[in-house]
N, C-alpha and C positions, 0 to 999 in steps of 0.2 A: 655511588657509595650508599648502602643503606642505614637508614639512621637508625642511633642505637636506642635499645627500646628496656628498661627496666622497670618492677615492679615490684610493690612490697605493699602484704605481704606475697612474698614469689609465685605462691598457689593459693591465687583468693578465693579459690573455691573449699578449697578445706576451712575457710577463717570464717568468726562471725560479720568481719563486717562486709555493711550490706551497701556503704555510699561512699563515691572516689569522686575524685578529681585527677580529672588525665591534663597533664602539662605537656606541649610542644612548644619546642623554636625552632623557627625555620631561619634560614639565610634573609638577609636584609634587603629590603629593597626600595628605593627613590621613588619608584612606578605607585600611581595613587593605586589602583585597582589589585596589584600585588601588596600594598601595604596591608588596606583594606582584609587582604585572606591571609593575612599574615604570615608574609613574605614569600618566599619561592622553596628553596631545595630545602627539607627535611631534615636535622640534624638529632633530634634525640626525642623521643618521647619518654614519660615519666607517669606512673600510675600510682598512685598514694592513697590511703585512706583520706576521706575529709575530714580536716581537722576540725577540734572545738570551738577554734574562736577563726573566724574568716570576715577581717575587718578591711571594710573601703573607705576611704576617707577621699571628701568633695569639699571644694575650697572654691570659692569664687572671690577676684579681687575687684572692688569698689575705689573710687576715690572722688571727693569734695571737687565740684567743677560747675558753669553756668550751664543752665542748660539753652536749650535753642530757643527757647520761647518766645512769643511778640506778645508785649503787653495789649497795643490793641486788641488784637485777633484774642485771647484769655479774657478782656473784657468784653469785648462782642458787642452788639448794636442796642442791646435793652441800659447796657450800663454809661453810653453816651449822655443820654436824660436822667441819668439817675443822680439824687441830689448828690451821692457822697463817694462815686467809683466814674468811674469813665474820665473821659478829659476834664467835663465841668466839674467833678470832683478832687483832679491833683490839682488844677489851677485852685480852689476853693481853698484845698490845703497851705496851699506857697503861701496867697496869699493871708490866711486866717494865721499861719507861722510868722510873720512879717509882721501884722499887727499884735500879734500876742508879746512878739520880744523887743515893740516900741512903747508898751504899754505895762506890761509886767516885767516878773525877772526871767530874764534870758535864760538863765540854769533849766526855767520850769518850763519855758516854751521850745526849747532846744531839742531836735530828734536827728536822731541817724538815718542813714539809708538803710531799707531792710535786705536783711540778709535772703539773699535767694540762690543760693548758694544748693546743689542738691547732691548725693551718692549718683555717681554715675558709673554703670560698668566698664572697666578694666579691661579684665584679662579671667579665662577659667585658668584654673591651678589643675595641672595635670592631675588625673585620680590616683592615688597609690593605695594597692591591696599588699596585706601582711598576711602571710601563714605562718603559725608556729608550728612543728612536728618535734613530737618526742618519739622513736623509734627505739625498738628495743628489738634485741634480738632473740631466738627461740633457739636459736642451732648457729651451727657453723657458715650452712649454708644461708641463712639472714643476714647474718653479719655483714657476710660478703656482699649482699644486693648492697645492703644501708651503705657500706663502707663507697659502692660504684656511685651511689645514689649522688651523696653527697660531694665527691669531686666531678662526676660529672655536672651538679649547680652552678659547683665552682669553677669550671672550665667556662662553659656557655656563658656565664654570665659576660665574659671578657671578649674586649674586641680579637678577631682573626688573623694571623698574619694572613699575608697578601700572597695568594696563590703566584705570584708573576714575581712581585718584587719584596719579597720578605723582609730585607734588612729596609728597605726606604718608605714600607708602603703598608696600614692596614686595614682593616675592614672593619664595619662598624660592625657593632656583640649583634646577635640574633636577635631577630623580633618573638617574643615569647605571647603564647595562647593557653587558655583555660577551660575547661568545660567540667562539670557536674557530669556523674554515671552514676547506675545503677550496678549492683555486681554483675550483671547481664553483659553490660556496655550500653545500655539503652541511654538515649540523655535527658537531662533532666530541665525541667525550663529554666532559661538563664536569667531571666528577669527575680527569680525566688529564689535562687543559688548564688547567682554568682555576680548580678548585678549588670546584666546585660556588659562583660566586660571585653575593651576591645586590644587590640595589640598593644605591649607593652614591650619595655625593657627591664630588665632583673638588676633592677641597683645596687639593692642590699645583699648581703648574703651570708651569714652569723653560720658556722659551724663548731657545737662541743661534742665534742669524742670520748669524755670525759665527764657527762653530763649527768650520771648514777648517783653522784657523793663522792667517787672512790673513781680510783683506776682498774675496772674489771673488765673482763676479756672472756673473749671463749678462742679457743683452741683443736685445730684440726690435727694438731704432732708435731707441726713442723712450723707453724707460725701464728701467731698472736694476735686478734682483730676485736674493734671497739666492742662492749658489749649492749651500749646504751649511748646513741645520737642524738643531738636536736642539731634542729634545722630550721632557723629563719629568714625566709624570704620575703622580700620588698619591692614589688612590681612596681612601675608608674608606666602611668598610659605614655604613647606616642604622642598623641596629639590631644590637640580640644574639643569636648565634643559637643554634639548639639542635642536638644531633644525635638526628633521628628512631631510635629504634632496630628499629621495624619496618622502616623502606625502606631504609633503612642512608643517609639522607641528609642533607646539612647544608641546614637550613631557617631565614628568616629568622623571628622572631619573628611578624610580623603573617602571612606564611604559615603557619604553625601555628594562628592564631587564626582569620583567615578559611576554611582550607583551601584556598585558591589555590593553583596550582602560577606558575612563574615564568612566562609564556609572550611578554612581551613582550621580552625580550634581543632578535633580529635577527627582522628580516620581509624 
């Protein structure tokens, strides 16, 4: 089956604009190196203007923990001899704390352990990209893409019934892909566009049909279709990723495993 393929607007060669963004999902896949090219069988491509505001948002979580340290080995062999750090300096300590609080007031001689306590890495927070699209339409024939546009988001984003066992069984929702164009279809580099971004899932997905002020329409004679769309979309990555530090690039986990590079984003 060939995947369905829309675009708006439908003849971007008559239109001023000059920069897209082409969306794919493909079929899901467990396999690290099809993950990696973002999945296997084709299901729908989608060609859109870029919009105004194309936000990623990077979360890394932290949490309060000891770390591995050895106080020796941080002190090192110069601080052995040193009057006030090494061994001869916590024994100096204990002891000069023992006579301060047999001698003075215990309140003033009184110390705690210090805290060594440090942020230590967690977990990365999957990435999540937001598009907003206001789409408007010019014709009849517009409407009709925006109108496909939009339920076909809303389809894909949802998991598949199960080719075999429909009523017991279903498929995890599509892996979705991004890439920057030119009106040509040339690409544009991902690192200034789009954020070096790697396969995701479509989590969110906001549709008004209604979204002018008003309930307006345009009209072929025979039936009624939105005349002004938004559309927000809310990717999050698959996985965690890492930054290569030889290629200088962000990689998805199962691409560093497999060593696939991305190459299924736009065809």
């Amino acid at each position: 089956m060939a995947a369905e393929n829309f675009s708006f607007p439908p003849n971007s060669g008559d239109d001023d604009v000059q920069l897209f963004l082409k969306f794919q999902c493909k079929r899901y896949s467990v396999r690290r190196a099809k993950k990696a090219q973002g999945g296997t069988i084709p299901f729908l491509k989608v060609k859109l203007p870029m919009p105004p505001n194309m936000v990623a948002t990077s979360a890394l979580s932290f949490a309060k923990d000891a770390t591995i340290e050895s106080s020796l080995v941080e002190m090192g062999v110069p601080g052995i001899v040193s009057r006030d750090s090494g061994p001869i300096g916590i024994l100096r300590s204990i002891f000069t704390g023992i006579g301060q609080s047999a001698f003075r007031d215990p309140n003033k001689a009184f110390q705690v352990q210090m805290d060594a306590g440090e942020m230590i890495f967690n977990e990365s927070v999957s990435r999540v990209f937001q598009f907003n699209y206001q789409l408007v339409a010019k014709n009849f024939e517009e409407a009709q893409e925006i109108s496909r546009i939009a339920a076909a988001f809303e389809g894909y984003a949802l998991p598949r019934s199960s080719t075999t066992l429909k009523r017991f069984r279903m498929e995890m929702p599509p892996i979705w892909t991004w890439a920057a164009t030119d009106a040509g279809g040339n690409p544009l580099p991902s690192q200034h566009w789009t954020g070096q971004n790697q396969p995701s899932f479509l989590q969110n997905v906001t549709v008004d049909r209604t979204s002018s002020g008003g309930v307006y329409s345009l009209s072929d004679g025979s039936t009624f279709l939105p005349l002004s769309t938004s559309i927000a979309l809310q990717f999050v990555e698959i996985e965690p990723n890492l930054f290569d530090g030889d290629s200088g690039e962000i990689k998805s986990r199962s691409q560093i495993i497999s060593g696939e590079r991305v190459t299924g984003l736009v065809n």
